[in-house]
Backbone as ProteinMPNN parsed JSONL, in Angstrom:
{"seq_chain_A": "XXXXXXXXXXXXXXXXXXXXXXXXXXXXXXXXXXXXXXXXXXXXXXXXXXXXXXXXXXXXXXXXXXXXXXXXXXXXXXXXXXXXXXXXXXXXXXXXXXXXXXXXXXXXXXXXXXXXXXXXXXXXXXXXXXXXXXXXXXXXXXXXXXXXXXXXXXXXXXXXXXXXXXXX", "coords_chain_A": {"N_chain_A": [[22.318, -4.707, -51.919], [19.316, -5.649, -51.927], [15.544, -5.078, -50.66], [13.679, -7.372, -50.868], [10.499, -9.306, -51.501], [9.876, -11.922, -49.843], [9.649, -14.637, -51.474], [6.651, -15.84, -53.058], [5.082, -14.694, -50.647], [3.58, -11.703, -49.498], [5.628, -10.341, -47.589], [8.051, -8.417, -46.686], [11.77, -9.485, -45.367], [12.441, -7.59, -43.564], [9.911, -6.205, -42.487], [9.451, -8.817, -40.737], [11.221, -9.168, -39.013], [11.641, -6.982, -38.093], [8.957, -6.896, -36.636], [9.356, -8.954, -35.039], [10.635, -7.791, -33.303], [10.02, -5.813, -31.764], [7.653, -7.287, -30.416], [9.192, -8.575, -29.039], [9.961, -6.372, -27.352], [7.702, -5.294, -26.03], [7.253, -7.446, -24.281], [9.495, -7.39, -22.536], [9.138, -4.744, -21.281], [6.643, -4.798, -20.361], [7.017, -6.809, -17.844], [9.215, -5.512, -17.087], [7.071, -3.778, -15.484], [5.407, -1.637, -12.544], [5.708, -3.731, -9.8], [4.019, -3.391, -7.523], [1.954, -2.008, -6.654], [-0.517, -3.075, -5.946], [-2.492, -4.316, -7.718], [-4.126, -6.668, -9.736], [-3.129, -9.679, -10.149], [-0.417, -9.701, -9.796], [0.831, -10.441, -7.414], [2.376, -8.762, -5.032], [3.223, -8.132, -2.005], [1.518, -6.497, -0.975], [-1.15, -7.558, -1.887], [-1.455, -10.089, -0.778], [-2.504, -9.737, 1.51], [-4.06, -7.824, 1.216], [-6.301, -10.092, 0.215], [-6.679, -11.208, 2.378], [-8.18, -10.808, 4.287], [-8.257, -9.368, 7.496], [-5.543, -9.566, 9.43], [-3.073, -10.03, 11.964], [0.183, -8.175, 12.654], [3.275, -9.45, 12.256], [4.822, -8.466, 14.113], [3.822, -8.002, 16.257], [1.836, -5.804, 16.389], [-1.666, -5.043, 15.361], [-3.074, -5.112, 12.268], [-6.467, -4.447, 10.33], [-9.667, -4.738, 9.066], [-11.857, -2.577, 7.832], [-14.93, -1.459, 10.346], [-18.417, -1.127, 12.25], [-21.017, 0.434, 11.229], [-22.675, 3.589, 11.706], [-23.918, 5.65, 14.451], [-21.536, 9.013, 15.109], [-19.47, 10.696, 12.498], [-18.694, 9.403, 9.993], [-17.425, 5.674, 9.713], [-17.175, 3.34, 11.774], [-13.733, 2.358, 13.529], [-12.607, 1.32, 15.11], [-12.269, 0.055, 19.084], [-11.162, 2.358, 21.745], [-9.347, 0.785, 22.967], [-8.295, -1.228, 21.672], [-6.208, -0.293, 19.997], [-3.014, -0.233, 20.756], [-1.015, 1.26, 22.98], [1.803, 3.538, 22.154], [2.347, 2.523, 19.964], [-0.063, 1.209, 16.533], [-2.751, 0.679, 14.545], [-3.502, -1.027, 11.252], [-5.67, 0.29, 9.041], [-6.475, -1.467, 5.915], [-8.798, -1.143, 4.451], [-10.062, 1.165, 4.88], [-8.19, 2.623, 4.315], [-6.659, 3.524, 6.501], [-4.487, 4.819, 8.715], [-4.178, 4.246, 12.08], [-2.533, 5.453, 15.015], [-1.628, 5.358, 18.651], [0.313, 7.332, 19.906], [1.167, 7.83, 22.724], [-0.473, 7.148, 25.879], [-4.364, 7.799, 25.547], [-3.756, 9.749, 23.256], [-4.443, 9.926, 20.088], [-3.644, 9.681, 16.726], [-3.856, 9.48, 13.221], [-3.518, 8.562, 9.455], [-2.593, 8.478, 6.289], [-2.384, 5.302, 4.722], [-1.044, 4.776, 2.603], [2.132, 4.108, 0.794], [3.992, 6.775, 0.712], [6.15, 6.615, -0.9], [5.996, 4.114, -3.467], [3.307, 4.006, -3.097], [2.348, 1.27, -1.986], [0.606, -0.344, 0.508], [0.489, 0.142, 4.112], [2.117, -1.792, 6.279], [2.286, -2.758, 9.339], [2.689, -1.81, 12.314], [4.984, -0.624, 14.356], [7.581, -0.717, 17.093], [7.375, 1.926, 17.544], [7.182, 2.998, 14.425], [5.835, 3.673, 11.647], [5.311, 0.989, 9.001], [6.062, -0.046, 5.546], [5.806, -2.842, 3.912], [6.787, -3.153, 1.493], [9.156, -1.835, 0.759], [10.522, -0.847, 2.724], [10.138, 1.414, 4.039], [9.734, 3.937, 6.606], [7.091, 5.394, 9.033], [6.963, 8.12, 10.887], [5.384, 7.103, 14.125], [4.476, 9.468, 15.411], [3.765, 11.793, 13.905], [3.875, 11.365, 11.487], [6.706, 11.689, 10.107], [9.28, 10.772, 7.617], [11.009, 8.172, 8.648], [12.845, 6.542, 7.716], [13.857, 4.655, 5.322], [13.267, 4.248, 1.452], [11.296, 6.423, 1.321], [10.621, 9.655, 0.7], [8.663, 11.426, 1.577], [6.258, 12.671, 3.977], [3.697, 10.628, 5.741], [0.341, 11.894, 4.677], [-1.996, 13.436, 7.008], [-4.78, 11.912, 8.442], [-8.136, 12.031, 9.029], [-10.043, 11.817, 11.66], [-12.277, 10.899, 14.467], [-12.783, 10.727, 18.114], [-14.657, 9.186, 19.998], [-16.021, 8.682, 23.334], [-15.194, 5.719, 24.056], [-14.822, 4.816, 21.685], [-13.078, 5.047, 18.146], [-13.793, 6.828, 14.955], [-14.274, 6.974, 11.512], [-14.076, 10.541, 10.395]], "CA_chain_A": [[21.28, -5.645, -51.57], [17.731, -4.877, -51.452], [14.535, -5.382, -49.683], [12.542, -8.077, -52.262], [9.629, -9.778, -50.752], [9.817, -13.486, -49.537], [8.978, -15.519, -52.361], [5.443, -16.491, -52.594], [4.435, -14.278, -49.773], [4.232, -10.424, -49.301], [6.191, -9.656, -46.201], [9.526, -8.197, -46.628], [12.447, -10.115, -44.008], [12.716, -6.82, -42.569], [9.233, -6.525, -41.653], [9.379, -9.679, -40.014], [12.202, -9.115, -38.262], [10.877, -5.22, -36.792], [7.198, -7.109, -35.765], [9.266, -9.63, -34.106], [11.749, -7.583, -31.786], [8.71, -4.791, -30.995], [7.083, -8.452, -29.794], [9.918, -9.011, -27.579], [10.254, -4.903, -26.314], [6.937, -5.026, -25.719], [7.114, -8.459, -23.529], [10.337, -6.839, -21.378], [9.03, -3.454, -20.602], [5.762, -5.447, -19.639], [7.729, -7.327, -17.118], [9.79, -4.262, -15.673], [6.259, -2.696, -14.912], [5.6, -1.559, -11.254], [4.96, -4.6, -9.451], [3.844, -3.408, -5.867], [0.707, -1.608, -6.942], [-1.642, -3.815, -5.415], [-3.09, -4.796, -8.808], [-4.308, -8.021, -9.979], [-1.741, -10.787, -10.475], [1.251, -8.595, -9.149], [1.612, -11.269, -6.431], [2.824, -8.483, -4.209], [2.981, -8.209, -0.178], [0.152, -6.182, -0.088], [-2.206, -8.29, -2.201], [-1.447, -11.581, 0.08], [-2.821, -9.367, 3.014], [-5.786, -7.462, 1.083], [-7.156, -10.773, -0.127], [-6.652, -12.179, 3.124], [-8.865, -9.673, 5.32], [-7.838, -8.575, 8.628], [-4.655, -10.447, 9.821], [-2.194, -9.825, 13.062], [1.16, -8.261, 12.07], [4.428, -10.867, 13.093], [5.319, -7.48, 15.15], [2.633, -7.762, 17.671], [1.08, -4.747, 16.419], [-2.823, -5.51, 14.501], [-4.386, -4.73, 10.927], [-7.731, -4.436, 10.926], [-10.572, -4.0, 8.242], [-13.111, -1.754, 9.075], [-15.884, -1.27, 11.112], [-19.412, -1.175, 12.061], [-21.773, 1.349, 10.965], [-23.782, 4.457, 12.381], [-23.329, 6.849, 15.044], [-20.58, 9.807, 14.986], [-19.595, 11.511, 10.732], [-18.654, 8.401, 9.112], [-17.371, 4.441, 10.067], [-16.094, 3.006, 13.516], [-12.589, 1.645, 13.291], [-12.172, 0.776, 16.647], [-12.336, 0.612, 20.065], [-10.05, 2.445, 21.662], [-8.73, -0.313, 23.977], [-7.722, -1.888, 20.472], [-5.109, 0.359, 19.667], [-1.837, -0.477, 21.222], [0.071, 2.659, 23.252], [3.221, 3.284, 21.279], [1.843, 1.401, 17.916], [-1.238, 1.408, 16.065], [-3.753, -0.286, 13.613], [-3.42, -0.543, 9.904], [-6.825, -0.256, 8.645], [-6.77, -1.126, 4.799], [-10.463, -0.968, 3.684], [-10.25, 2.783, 4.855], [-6.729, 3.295, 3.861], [-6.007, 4.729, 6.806], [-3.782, 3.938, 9.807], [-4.146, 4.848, 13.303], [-1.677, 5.64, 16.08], [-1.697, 6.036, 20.236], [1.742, 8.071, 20.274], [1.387, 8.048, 24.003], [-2.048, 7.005, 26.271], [-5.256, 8.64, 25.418], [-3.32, 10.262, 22.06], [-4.524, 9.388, 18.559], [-2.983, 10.395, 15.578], [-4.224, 9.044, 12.076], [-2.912, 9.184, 8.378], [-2.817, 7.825, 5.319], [-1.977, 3.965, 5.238], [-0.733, 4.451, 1.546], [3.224, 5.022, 1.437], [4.399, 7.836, -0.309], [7.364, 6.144, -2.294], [5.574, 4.07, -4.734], [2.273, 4.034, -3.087], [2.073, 0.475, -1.31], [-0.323, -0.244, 2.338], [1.985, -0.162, 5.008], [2.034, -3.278, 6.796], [1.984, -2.412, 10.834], [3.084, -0.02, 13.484], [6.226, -1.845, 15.268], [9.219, -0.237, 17.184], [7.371, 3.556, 17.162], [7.01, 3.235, 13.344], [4.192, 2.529, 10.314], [6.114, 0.329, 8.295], [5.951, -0.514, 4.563], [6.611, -4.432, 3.548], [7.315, -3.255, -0.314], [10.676, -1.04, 0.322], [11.059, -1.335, 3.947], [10.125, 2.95, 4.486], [9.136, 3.762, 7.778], [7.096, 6.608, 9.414], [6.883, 7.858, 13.072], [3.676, 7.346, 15.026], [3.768, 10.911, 16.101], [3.461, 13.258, 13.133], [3.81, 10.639, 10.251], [7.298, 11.557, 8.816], [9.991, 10.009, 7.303], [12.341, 7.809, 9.978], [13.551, 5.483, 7.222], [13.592, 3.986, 3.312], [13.264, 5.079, 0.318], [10.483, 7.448, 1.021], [10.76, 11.015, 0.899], [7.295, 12.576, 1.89], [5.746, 11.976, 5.252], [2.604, 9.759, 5.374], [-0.679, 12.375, 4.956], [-2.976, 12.982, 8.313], [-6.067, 11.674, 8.152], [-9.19, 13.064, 9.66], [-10.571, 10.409, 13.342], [-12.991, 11.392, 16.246], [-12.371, 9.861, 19.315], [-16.116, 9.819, 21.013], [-16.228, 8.019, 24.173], [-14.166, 4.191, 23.782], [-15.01, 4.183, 19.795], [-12.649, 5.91, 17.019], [-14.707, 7.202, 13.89], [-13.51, 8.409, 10.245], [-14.613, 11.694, 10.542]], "C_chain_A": [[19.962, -4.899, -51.465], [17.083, -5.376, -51.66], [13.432, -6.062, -50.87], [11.67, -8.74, -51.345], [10.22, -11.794, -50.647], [9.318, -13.921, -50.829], [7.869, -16.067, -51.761], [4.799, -15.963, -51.47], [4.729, -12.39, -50.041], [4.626, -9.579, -48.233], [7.088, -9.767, -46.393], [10.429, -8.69, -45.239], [12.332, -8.556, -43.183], [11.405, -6.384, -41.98], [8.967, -7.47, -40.756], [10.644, -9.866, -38.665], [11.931, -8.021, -37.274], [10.164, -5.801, -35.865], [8.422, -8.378, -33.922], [10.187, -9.399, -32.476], [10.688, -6.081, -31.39], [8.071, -5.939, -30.127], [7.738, -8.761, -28.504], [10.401, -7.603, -26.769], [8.956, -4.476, -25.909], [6.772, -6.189, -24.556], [7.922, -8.02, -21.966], [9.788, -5.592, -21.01], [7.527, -4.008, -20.004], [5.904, -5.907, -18.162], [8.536, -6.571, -16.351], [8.453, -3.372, -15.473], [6.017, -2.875, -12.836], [4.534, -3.138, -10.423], [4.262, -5.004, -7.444], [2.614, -2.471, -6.003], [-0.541, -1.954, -6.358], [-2.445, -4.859, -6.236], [-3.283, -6.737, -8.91], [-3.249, -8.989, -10.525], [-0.781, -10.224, -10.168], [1.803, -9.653, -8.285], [2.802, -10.131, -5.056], [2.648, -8.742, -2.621], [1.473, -7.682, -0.209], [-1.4, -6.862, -0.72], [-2.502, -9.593, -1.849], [-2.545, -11.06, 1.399], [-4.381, -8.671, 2.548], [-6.488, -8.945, 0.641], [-7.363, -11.8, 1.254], [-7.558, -11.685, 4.441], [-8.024, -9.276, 6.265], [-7.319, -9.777, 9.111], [-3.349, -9.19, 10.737], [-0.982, -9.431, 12.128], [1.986, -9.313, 13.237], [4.812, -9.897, 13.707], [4.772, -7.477, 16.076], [1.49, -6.447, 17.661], [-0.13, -5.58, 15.52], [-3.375, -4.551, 13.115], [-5.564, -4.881, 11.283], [-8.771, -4.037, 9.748], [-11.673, -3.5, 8.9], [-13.626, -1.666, 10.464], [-17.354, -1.95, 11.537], [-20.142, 0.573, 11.628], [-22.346, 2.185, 11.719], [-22.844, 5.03, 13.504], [-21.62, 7.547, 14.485], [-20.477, 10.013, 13.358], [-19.441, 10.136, 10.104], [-18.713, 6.461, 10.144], [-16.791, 4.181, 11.541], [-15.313, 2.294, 12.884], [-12.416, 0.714, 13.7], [-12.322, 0.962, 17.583], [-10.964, 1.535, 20.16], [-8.771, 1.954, 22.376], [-8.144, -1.314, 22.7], [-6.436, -1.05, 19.76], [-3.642, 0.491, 20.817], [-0.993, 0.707, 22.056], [1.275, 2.41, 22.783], [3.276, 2.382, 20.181], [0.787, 1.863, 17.657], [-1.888, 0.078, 15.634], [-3.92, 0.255, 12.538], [-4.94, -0.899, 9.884], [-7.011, -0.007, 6.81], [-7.886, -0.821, 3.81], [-10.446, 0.448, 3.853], [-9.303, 3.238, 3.991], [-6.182, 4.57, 4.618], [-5.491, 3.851, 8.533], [-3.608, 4.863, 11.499], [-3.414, 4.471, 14.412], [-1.796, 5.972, 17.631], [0.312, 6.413, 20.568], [2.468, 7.454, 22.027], [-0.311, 7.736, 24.389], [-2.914, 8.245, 26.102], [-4.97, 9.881, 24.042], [-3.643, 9.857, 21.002], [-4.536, 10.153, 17.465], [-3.877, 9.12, 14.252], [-3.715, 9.332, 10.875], [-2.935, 8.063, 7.398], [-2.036, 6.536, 5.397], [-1.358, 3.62, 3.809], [0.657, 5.073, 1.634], [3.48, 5.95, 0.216], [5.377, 7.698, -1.064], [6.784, 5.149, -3.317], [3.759, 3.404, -4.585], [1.617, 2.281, -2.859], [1.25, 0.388, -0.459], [0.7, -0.857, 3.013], [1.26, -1.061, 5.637], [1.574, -3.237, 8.202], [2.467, -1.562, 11.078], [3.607, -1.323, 14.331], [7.286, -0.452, 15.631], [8.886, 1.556, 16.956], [7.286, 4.183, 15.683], [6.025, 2.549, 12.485], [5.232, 1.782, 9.57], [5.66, -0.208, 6.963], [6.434, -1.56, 4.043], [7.224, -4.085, 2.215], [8.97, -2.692, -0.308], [11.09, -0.93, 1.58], [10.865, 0.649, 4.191], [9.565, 2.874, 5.578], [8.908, 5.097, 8.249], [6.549, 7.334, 10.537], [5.714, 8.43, 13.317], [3.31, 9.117, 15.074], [3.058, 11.888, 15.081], [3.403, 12.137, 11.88], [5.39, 11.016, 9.205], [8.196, 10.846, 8.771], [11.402, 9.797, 8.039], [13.041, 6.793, 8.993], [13.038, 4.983, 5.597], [14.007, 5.137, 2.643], [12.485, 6.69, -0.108], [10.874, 8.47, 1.626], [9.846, 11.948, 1.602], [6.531, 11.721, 3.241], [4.41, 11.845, 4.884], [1.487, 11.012, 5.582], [-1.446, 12.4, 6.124], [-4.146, 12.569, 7.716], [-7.079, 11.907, 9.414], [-9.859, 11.342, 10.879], [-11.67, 11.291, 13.796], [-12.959, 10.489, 16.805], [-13.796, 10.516, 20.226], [-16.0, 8.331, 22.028], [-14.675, 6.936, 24.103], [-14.551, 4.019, 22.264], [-13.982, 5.216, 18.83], [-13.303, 5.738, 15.886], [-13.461, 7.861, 12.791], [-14.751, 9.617, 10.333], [-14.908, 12.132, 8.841]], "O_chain_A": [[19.718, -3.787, -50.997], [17.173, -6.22, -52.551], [12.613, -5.44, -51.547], [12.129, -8.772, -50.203], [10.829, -12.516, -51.436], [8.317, -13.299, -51.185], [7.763, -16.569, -50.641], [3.848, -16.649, -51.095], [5.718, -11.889, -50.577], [4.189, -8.462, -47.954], [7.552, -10.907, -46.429], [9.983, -8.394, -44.13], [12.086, -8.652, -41.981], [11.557, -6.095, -40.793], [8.214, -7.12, -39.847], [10.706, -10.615, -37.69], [11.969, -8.075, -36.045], [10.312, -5.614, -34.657], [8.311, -8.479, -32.7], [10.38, -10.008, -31.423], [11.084, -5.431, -30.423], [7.903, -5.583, -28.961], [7.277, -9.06, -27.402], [11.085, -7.662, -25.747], [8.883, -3.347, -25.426], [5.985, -5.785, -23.7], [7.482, -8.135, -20.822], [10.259, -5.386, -19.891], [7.283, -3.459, -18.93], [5.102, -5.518, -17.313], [8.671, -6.775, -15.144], [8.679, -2.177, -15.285], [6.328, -3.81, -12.098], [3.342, -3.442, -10.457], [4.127, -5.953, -6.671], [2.326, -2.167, -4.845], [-1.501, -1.186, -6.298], [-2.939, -5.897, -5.797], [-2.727, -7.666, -8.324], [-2.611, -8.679, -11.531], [0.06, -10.843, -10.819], [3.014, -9.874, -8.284], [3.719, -10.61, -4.389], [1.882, -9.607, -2.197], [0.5, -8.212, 0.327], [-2.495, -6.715, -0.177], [-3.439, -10.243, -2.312], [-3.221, -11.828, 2.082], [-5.457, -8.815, 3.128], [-7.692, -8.78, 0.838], [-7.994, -12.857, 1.252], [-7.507, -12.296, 5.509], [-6.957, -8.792, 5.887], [-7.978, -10.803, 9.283], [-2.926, -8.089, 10.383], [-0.86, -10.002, 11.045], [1.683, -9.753, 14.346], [5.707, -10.431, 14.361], [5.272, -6.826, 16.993], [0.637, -6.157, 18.5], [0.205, -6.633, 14.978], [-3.974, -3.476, 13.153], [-5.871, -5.367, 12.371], [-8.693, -2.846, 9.447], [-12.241, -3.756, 9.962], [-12.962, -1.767, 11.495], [-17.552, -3.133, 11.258], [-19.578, 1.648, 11.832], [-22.719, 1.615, 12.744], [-21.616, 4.989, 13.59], [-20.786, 6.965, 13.791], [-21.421, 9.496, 12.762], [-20.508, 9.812, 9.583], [-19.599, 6.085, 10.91], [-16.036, 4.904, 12.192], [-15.655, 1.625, 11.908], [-12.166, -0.4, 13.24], [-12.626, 2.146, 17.733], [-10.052, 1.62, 19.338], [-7.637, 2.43, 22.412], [-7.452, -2.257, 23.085], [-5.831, -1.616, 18.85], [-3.513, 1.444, 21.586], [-0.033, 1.035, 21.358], [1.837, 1.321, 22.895], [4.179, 1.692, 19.706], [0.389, 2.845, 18.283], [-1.74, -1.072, 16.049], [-4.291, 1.415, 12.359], [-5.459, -1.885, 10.408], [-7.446, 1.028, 6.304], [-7.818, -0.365, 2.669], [-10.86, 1.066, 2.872], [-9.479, 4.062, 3.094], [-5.706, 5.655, 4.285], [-5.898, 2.871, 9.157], [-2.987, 5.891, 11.772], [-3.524, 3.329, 14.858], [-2.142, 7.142, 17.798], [1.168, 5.838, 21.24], [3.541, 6.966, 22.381], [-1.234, 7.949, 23.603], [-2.546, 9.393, 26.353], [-5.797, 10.768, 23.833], [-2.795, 9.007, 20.731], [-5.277, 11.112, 17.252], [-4.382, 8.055, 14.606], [-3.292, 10.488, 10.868], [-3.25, 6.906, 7.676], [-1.024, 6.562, 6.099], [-1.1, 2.436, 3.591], [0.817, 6.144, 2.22], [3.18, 5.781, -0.966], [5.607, 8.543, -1.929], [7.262, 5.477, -4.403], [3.128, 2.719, -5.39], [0.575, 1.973, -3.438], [0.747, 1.512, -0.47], [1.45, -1.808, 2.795], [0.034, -1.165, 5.608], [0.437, -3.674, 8.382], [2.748, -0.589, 10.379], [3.112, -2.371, 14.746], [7.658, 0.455, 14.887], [9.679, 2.345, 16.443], [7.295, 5.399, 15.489], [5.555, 1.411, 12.507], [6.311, 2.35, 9.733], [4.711, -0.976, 7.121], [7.578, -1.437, 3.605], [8.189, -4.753, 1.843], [9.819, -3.021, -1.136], [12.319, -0.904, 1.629], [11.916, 1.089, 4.658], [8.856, 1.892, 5.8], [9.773, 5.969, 8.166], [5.512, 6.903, 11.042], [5.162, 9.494, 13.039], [2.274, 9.743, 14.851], [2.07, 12.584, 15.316], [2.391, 12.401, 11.231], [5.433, 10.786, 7.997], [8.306, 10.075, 9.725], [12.394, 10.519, 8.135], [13.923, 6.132, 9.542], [11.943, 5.058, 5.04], [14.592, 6.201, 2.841], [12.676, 7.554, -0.964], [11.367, 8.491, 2.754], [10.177, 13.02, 2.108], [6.338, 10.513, 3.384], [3.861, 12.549, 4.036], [1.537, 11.382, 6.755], [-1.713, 11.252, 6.479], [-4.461, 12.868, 6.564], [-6.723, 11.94, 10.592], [-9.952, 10.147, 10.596], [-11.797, 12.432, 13.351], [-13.072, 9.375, 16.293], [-14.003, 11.586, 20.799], [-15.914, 7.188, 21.579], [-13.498, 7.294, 24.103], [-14.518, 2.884, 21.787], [-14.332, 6.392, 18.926], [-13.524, 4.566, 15.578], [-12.484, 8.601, 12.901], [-15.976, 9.495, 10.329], [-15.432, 13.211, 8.563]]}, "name": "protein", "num_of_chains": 1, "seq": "XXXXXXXXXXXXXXXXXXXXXXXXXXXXXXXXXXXXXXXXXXXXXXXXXXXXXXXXXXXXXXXXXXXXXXXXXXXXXXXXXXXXXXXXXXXXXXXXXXXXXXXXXXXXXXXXXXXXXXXXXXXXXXXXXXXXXXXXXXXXXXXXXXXXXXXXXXXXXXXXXXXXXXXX"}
């Protein structure tokens, strides 16, 4: 047998047949791409909560976008009568999440998780918590008490002047 063109046209069946299953391996590997990214149309957890500003977690612990401006190196977060003892405050506009371990203690660190790079959700139960894979990582030092993730959450740089926390 061999490869003659369609009558009346010049596209061999077996080109038409290649274009049209590259069409459909290009549609499925589309569809298994990572869909917790944050990205546009993903419809993940954390793009219900960034488009939704600063919303309470159902744990009792608070998110929080930003600040205000001026005094101390960079933004104010927070007071520090806003930070929970034994929880924190996710703050996603910084991308960064702050902890009171214990009174008058604040710890800080990256609010992005280290297994496929989600915004963790709250600080519940002594842990930051990630809605995408369920990883979890302890107030004190930031590492890994649970999930999928392997690498403990980055510190991130605070000052604590007076009742205000600052990104430094």
């Amino acid at each position: 047998m061999t490869q003659s063109a369609i009558p009346g046209q010049g596209t061999t069946r077996r080109a038409v047949v290649t274009a049209a299953g590259a069409a459909g391996l290009a549609a499925t590997l589309a569809a298994c791409g990572k869909d917790d990214d944050g990205g546009s149309g993903g419809g993940s957890a954390d793009s219900a909560q960034d488009a939704g500003g600063a919303q309470p977690s159902q744990s009792g612990s608070q998110s929080a976008e930003g600040g205000q401006s001026g005094g101390g190196d960079g933004m104010e977060l927070a007071k520090t009568s806003q930070i929970p003892e034994g929880g924190g405050m996710v703050f996603k506009d910084h991308k960064v999440v702050v902890t009171q371990p214990k009174a008058g203690d604040f710890k800080a660190f990256s609010s992005i998780c280290t297994h496929q790079g989600c915004s963790v959700g709250d600080v519940s139960g002594g842990t930051i918590n990630c809605p995408c894979h369920q990883s979890k990582f302890d107030i004190n030092d930031g590492s890994v008490k649970g999930g999928p993730a392997q690498k403990p959450l980055p510190g991130a740089q605070i000052k604590v002047q007076g009742s205000s926390i600052w990104m430094a």
